[in-house]
N, C-alpha and C positions, 0 to 999 in steps of 0.2 A: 731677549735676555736682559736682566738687569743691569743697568753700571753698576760698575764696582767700586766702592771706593775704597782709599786706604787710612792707616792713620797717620801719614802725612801730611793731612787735611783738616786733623783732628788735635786739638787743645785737651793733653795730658796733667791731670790735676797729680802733679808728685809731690811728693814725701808725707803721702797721707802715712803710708805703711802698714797696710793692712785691711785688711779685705771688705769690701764695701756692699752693704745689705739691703739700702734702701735712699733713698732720692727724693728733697722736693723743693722746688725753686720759690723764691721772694716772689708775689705778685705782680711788683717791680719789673723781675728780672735779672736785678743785683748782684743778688746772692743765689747760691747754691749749696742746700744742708745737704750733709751726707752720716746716714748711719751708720757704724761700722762692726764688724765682729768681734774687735777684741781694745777697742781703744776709745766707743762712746759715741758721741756727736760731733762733729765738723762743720764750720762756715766756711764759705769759698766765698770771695768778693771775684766776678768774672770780670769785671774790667781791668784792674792790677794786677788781676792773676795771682791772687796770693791769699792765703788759708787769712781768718779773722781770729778764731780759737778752736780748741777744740777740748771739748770738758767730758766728767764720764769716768775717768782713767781707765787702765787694764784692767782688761777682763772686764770691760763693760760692754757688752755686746745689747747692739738699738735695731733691733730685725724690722719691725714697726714705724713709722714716721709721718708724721703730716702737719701742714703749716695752717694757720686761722685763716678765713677769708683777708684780713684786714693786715696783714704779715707781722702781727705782732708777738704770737705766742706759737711756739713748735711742741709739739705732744710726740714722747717717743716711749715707744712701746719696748719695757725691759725684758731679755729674754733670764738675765739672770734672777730677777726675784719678782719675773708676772706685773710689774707696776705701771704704771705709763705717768709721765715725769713730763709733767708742763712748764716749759723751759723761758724765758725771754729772748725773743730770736736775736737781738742786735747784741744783746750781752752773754746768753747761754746761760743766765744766771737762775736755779732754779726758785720758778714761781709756785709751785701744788707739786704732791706726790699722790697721786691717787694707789694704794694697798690698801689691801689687795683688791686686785682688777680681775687676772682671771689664774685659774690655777695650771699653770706652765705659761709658754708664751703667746704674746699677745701679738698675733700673726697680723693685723692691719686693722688700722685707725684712719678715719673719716671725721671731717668739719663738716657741718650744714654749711647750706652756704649761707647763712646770716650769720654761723658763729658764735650761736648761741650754745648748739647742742653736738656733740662728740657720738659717734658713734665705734664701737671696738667689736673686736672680733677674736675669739683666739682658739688655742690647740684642745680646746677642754671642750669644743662645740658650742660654747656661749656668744650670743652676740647681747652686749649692754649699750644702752643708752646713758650721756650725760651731761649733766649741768655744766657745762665748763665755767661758769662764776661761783659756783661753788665747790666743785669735783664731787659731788653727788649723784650717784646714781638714781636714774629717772627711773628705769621700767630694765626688765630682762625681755629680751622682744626675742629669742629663741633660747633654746637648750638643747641640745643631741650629745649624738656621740662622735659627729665627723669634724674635723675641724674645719673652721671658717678661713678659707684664702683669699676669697676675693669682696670688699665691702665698700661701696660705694654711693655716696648721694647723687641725684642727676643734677645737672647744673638750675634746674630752677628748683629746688628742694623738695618737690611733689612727691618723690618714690626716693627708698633706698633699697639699694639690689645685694643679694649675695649670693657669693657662690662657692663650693665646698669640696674637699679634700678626692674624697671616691665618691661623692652620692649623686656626679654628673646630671646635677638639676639646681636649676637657678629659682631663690625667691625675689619679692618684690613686692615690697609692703608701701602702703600710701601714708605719708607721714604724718597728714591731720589726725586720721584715728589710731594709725598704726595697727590698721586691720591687715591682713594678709592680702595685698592685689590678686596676685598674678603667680604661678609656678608653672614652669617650662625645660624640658628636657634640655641639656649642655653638655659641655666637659669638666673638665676637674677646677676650672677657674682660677688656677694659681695666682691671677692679678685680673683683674677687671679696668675699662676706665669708658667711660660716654662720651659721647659723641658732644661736640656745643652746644648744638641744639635737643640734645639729650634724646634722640629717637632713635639711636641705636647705641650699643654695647661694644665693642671688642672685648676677648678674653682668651687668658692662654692654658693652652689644655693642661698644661702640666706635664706628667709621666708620658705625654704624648707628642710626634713629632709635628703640632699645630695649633695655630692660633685660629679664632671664628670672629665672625661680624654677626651679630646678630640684630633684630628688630622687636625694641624693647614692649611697643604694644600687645605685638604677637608672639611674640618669641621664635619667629619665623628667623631660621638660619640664610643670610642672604649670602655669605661664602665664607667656604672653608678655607682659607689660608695657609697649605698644606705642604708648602717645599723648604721645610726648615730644615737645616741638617742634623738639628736633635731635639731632644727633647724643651717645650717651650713655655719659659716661667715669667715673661714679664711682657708687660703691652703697654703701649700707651698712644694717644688719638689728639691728632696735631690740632689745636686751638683754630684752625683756617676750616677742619674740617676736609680736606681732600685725601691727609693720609692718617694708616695707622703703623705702628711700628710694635717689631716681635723679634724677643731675643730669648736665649736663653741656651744651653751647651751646644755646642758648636764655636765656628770660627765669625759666624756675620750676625750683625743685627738686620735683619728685612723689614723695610718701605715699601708700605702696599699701596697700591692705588685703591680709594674704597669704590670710584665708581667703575674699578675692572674688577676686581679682585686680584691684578695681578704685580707681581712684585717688581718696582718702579727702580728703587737704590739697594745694594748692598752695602752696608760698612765693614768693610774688613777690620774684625779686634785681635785677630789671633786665636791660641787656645784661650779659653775664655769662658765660666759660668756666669753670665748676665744675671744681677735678682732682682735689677729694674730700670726702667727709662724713664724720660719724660722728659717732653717737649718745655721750653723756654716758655711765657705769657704770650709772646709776640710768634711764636712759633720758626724763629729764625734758629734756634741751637735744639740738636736732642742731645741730654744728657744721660750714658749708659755705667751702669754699674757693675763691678764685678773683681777680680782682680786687681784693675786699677778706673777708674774715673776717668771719661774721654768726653769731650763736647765738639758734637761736630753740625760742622758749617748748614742747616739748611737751606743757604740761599745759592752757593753754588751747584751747579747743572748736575 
């Protein structure tokens, strides 16, 4: 059986006040941005423990989010008017407005990892490539009808993978030509994220009570990750490499062992929709979203 842990053990980011969409830490480790439903973007400095700003105002709701390799510019994807707003991470100040992006929202944004090029994804079934020195669009590398939930580059920028709403099938294009590599049966991919050495996948089913590991050459499923108490919308894959983590309705976040498949920690949040984690650089904090904002300890047992 799992330990369990509680939030006792966990560092409560308060007086955000209101409901947190999306997650992504300074390279550093410094900082920690947080999306939110109805009030914008957020800095969290983690060692003072204390918010830096938070720009956007009401009724700005950032579903979308992600930081440059170099932590200097954060891309947030607006749900109110489709945009994705490249911001300056230490000031919040905005840098580009790219509009329009896609037509509704723009469900998950990717950096290469050189930082050159932006990848997006949204509810219109579009996935766009872009210049981020210019906010020009490069190329439309997909079109459908489903929408895009899970987009991702692997860590050495060779492939970007996605994964989609009900079409429970994953692509993966190779980014020199941007031919289509690889397509492979999945789940719904609510979120996706690679492994360090980019050879395998986690991803969370979505409408489904499970996360997967997959194996991104073959697209051989190596476990199902199936004891979640509800339905599971966020994953993320600890920088070390040993775990991956899966949250989303229910009361815990689950720590899997990837070389059992089996679940290592529980964190106990409460009632709770999780819409995302993610591990710290150093892989010592995961940070969950949802309700409220918790960072918890991964160094104790």
């Amino acid at each position: 059986m799992a330990t369990r842990v509680t939030t006792d053990t966990a560092i409560a980011l308060v007086g955000l006040n209101s409901f947190a969409e999306s997650l992504v830490w300074s390279p550093d480790g410094r900082f920690l941005y947080v999306g939110t439903k109805d009030k914008g973007l957020a800095a969290f400095n983690v060692e003072p423990q204390q918010w830096v700003y938070l720009v956007g105002g009401n009724d700005t709701r950032v579903h979308a989010l992600a930081i440059s390799p170099d932590g200097k510019t954060i891309a947030a994807g607006l749900v109110n008017d489709g945009s994705i707003r490249l911001l300056a991470a230490d000031t919040g100040d905005l840098l580009q407005t790219i509009w329009p992006a896609h037509e509704g929202w723009p469900q998950v944004i990717a950096f290469s990892p050189t930082g050159e090029l932006m990848a997006s994804g949204g509810d219109d079934g579009r996935i766009l490539l872009w210049d981020v020195a210019t906010g020009k669009m490069i190329k439309e590398l997909s079109k459908g009808t489903d929408w895009v939930w899970g987009l991702a580059f692997s860590p050495n920028g060779r492939i970007l993978m996605a994964g989609f709403h009900t079409e429970y099938q994953f692509r993966v294009w190779d980014t020199k030509t941007w031919a289509l590599a690889n397509t492979f049966d999945g789940d719904q991919a609510a979120d996706l994220a690679f492994s360090p050495d980019g050879s395998k996948v986690v991803t969370a089913g979505g409408g489904i009570h499970e996360a997967n590991l997959w194996d991104v050459r073959t697209g051989k499923q190596l476990f199902n990750l199936r004891e979640a108490p509800g339905w599971v919308w966020a994953v993320a894959y600890d920088p070390k490499g040993k775990f991956v983590a899966s949250g989303g309705i229910g009361e815990v976040v689950i720590l899997w062992d990837v070389a059992t498949g089996k679940p290592a920690r529980e964190f106990y949040t409460g009632p709770d929709f999780i819409q995302a984690l993610a591990f710290s650089p150093d892989g010592t904090k995961l940070a969950s979203a949802g309700l409220q904002v918790l960072l918890w300890d991964m160094t104790l047992p």
